[in-house]
N, C-alpha and C positions, 0 to 999 in steps of 0.2 A: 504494500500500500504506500508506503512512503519515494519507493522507488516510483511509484507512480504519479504521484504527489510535487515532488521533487525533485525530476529526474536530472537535476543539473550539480546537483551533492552529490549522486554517488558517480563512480568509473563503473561498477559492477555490484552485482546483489546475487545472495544464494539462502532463500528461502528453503525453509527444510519443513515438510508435508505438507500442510492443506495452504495450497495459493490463494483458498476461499473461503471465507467464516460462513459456517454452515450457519449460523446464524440469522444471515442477512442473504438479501438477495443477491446476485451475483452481476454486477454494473460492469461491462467492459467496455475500456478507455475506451477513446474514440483516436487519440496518440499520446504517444508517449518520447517525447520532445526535449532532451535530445536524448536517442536510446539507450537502455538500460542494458547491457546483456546480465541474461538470468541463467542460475545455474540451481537445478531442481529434483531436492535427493528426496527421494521415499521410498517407505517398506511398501512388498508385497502384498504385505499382508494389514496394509494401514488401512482402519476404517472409514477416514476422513478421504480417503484420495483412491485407492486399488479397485476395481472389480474383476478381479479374477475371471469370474463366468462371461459379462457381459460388457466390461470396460471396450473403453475407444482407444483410439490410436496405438501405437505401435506394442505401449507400454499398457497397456487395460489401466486406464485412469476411470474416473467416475465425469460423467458428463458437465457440471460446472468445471471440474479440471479442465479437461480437454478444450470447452469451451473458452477459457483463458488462454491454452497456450493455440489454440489454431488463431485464437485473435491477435498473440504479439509473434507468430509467425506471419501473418497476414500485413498487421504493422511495420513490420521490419523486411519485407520483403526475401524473407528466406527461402533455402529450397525445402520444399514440402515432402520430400522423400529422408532422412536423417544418416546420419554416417551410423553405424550400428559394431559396436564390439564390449565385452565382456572383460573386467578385470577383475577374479577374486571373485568375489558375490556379489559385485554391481556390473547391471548391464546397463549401457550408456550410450545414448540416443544424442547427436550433435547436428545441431540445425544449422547451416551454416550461411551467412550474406555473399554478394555478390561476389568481395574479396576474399573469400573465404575464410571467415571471422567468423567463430564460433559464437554465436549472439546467442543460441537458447542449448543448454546442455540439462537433460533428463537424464538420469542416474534412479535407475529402478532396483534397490536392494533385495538381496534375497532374503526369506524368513522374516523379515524384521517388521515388526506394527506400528503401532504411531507414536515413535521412539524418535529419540536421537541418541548418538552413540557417541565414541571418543574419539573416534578416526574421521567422523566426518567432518569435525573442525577443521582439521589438519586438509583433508579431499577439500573442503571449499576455497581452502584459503591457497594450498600448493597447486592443487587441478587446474585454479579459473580464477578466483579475483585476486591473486599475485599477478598475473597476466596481463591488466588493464589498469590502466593510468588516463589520466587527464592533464593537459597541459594549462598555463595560467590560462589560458584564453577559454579552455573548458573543450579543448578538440581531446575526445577521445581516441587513446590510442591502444594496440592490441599487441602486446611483446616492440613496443617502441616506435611500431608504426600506425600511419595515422588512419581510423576506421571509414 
């Protein structure tokens, strides 16, 4: 939300399980100005986010998920088919822009419910937002170069 809100603060964000407060109704931006890339760990087994049986996209998410990330693939102009490989118990889906700038990385745990863990600090910050800087002027950049 804040990345949304303010996307001129952050270089990069990695929310861990639900991108949506089951709470409320599910508003998706209309942009997100200047882009955020998102980096998006969850268990398999998370009740807020997984459907196993019936989920959508690549990763069986629950439908307000899906319908936030095909919206900030949609936004961001990505490719809609994802780079797809397995490290360990996370299988990890990379959406990538025109430069081939990993703008939305899903990382689908295995076994794990609507947890966070100790490794995943370390996976968000060494995987994906060590990776992205901003320069004084606010041009995002991705390992140095400009997005």
């Amino acid at each position: 939300a804040l990345a949304q809100k303010a996307p001129e603060v952050f270089a990069a964000v990695s929310p861990w399980s639900a991108l949506v407060d089951p709470d409320h109704d599910l508003v998706l931006p209309e942009k997100i100005d200047p882009a955020v890339p998102f980096m998006f760990l969850f268990g398999d087994r998370d009740w807020l986010v997984s459907d196993r049986e019936n989920g959508e996209m690549e990763f069986k998410v629950t439908a307000p998920i899906a319908a936030f990330l095909r919206n900030l693939i949609r936004l961001y102009g990505l490719e809609e088919k994802p780079l797809e490989y397995t490290c360990g118990e996370i299988s990890w889906y990379v959406f990538r822009n025109k430069k081939n700038v990993p703008m939305l990385k899903v990382g689908r745990v295995a076994g794990m419910t609507h947890a966070n863990y100790p490794r995943e600090s370390w996976i968000a910050y060494d995987e994906f937002l060590c990776r992205f800087s901003k320069t004084e002027d606010g041009t995002l950049l991705y390992m140095g170069e400009a997005v």
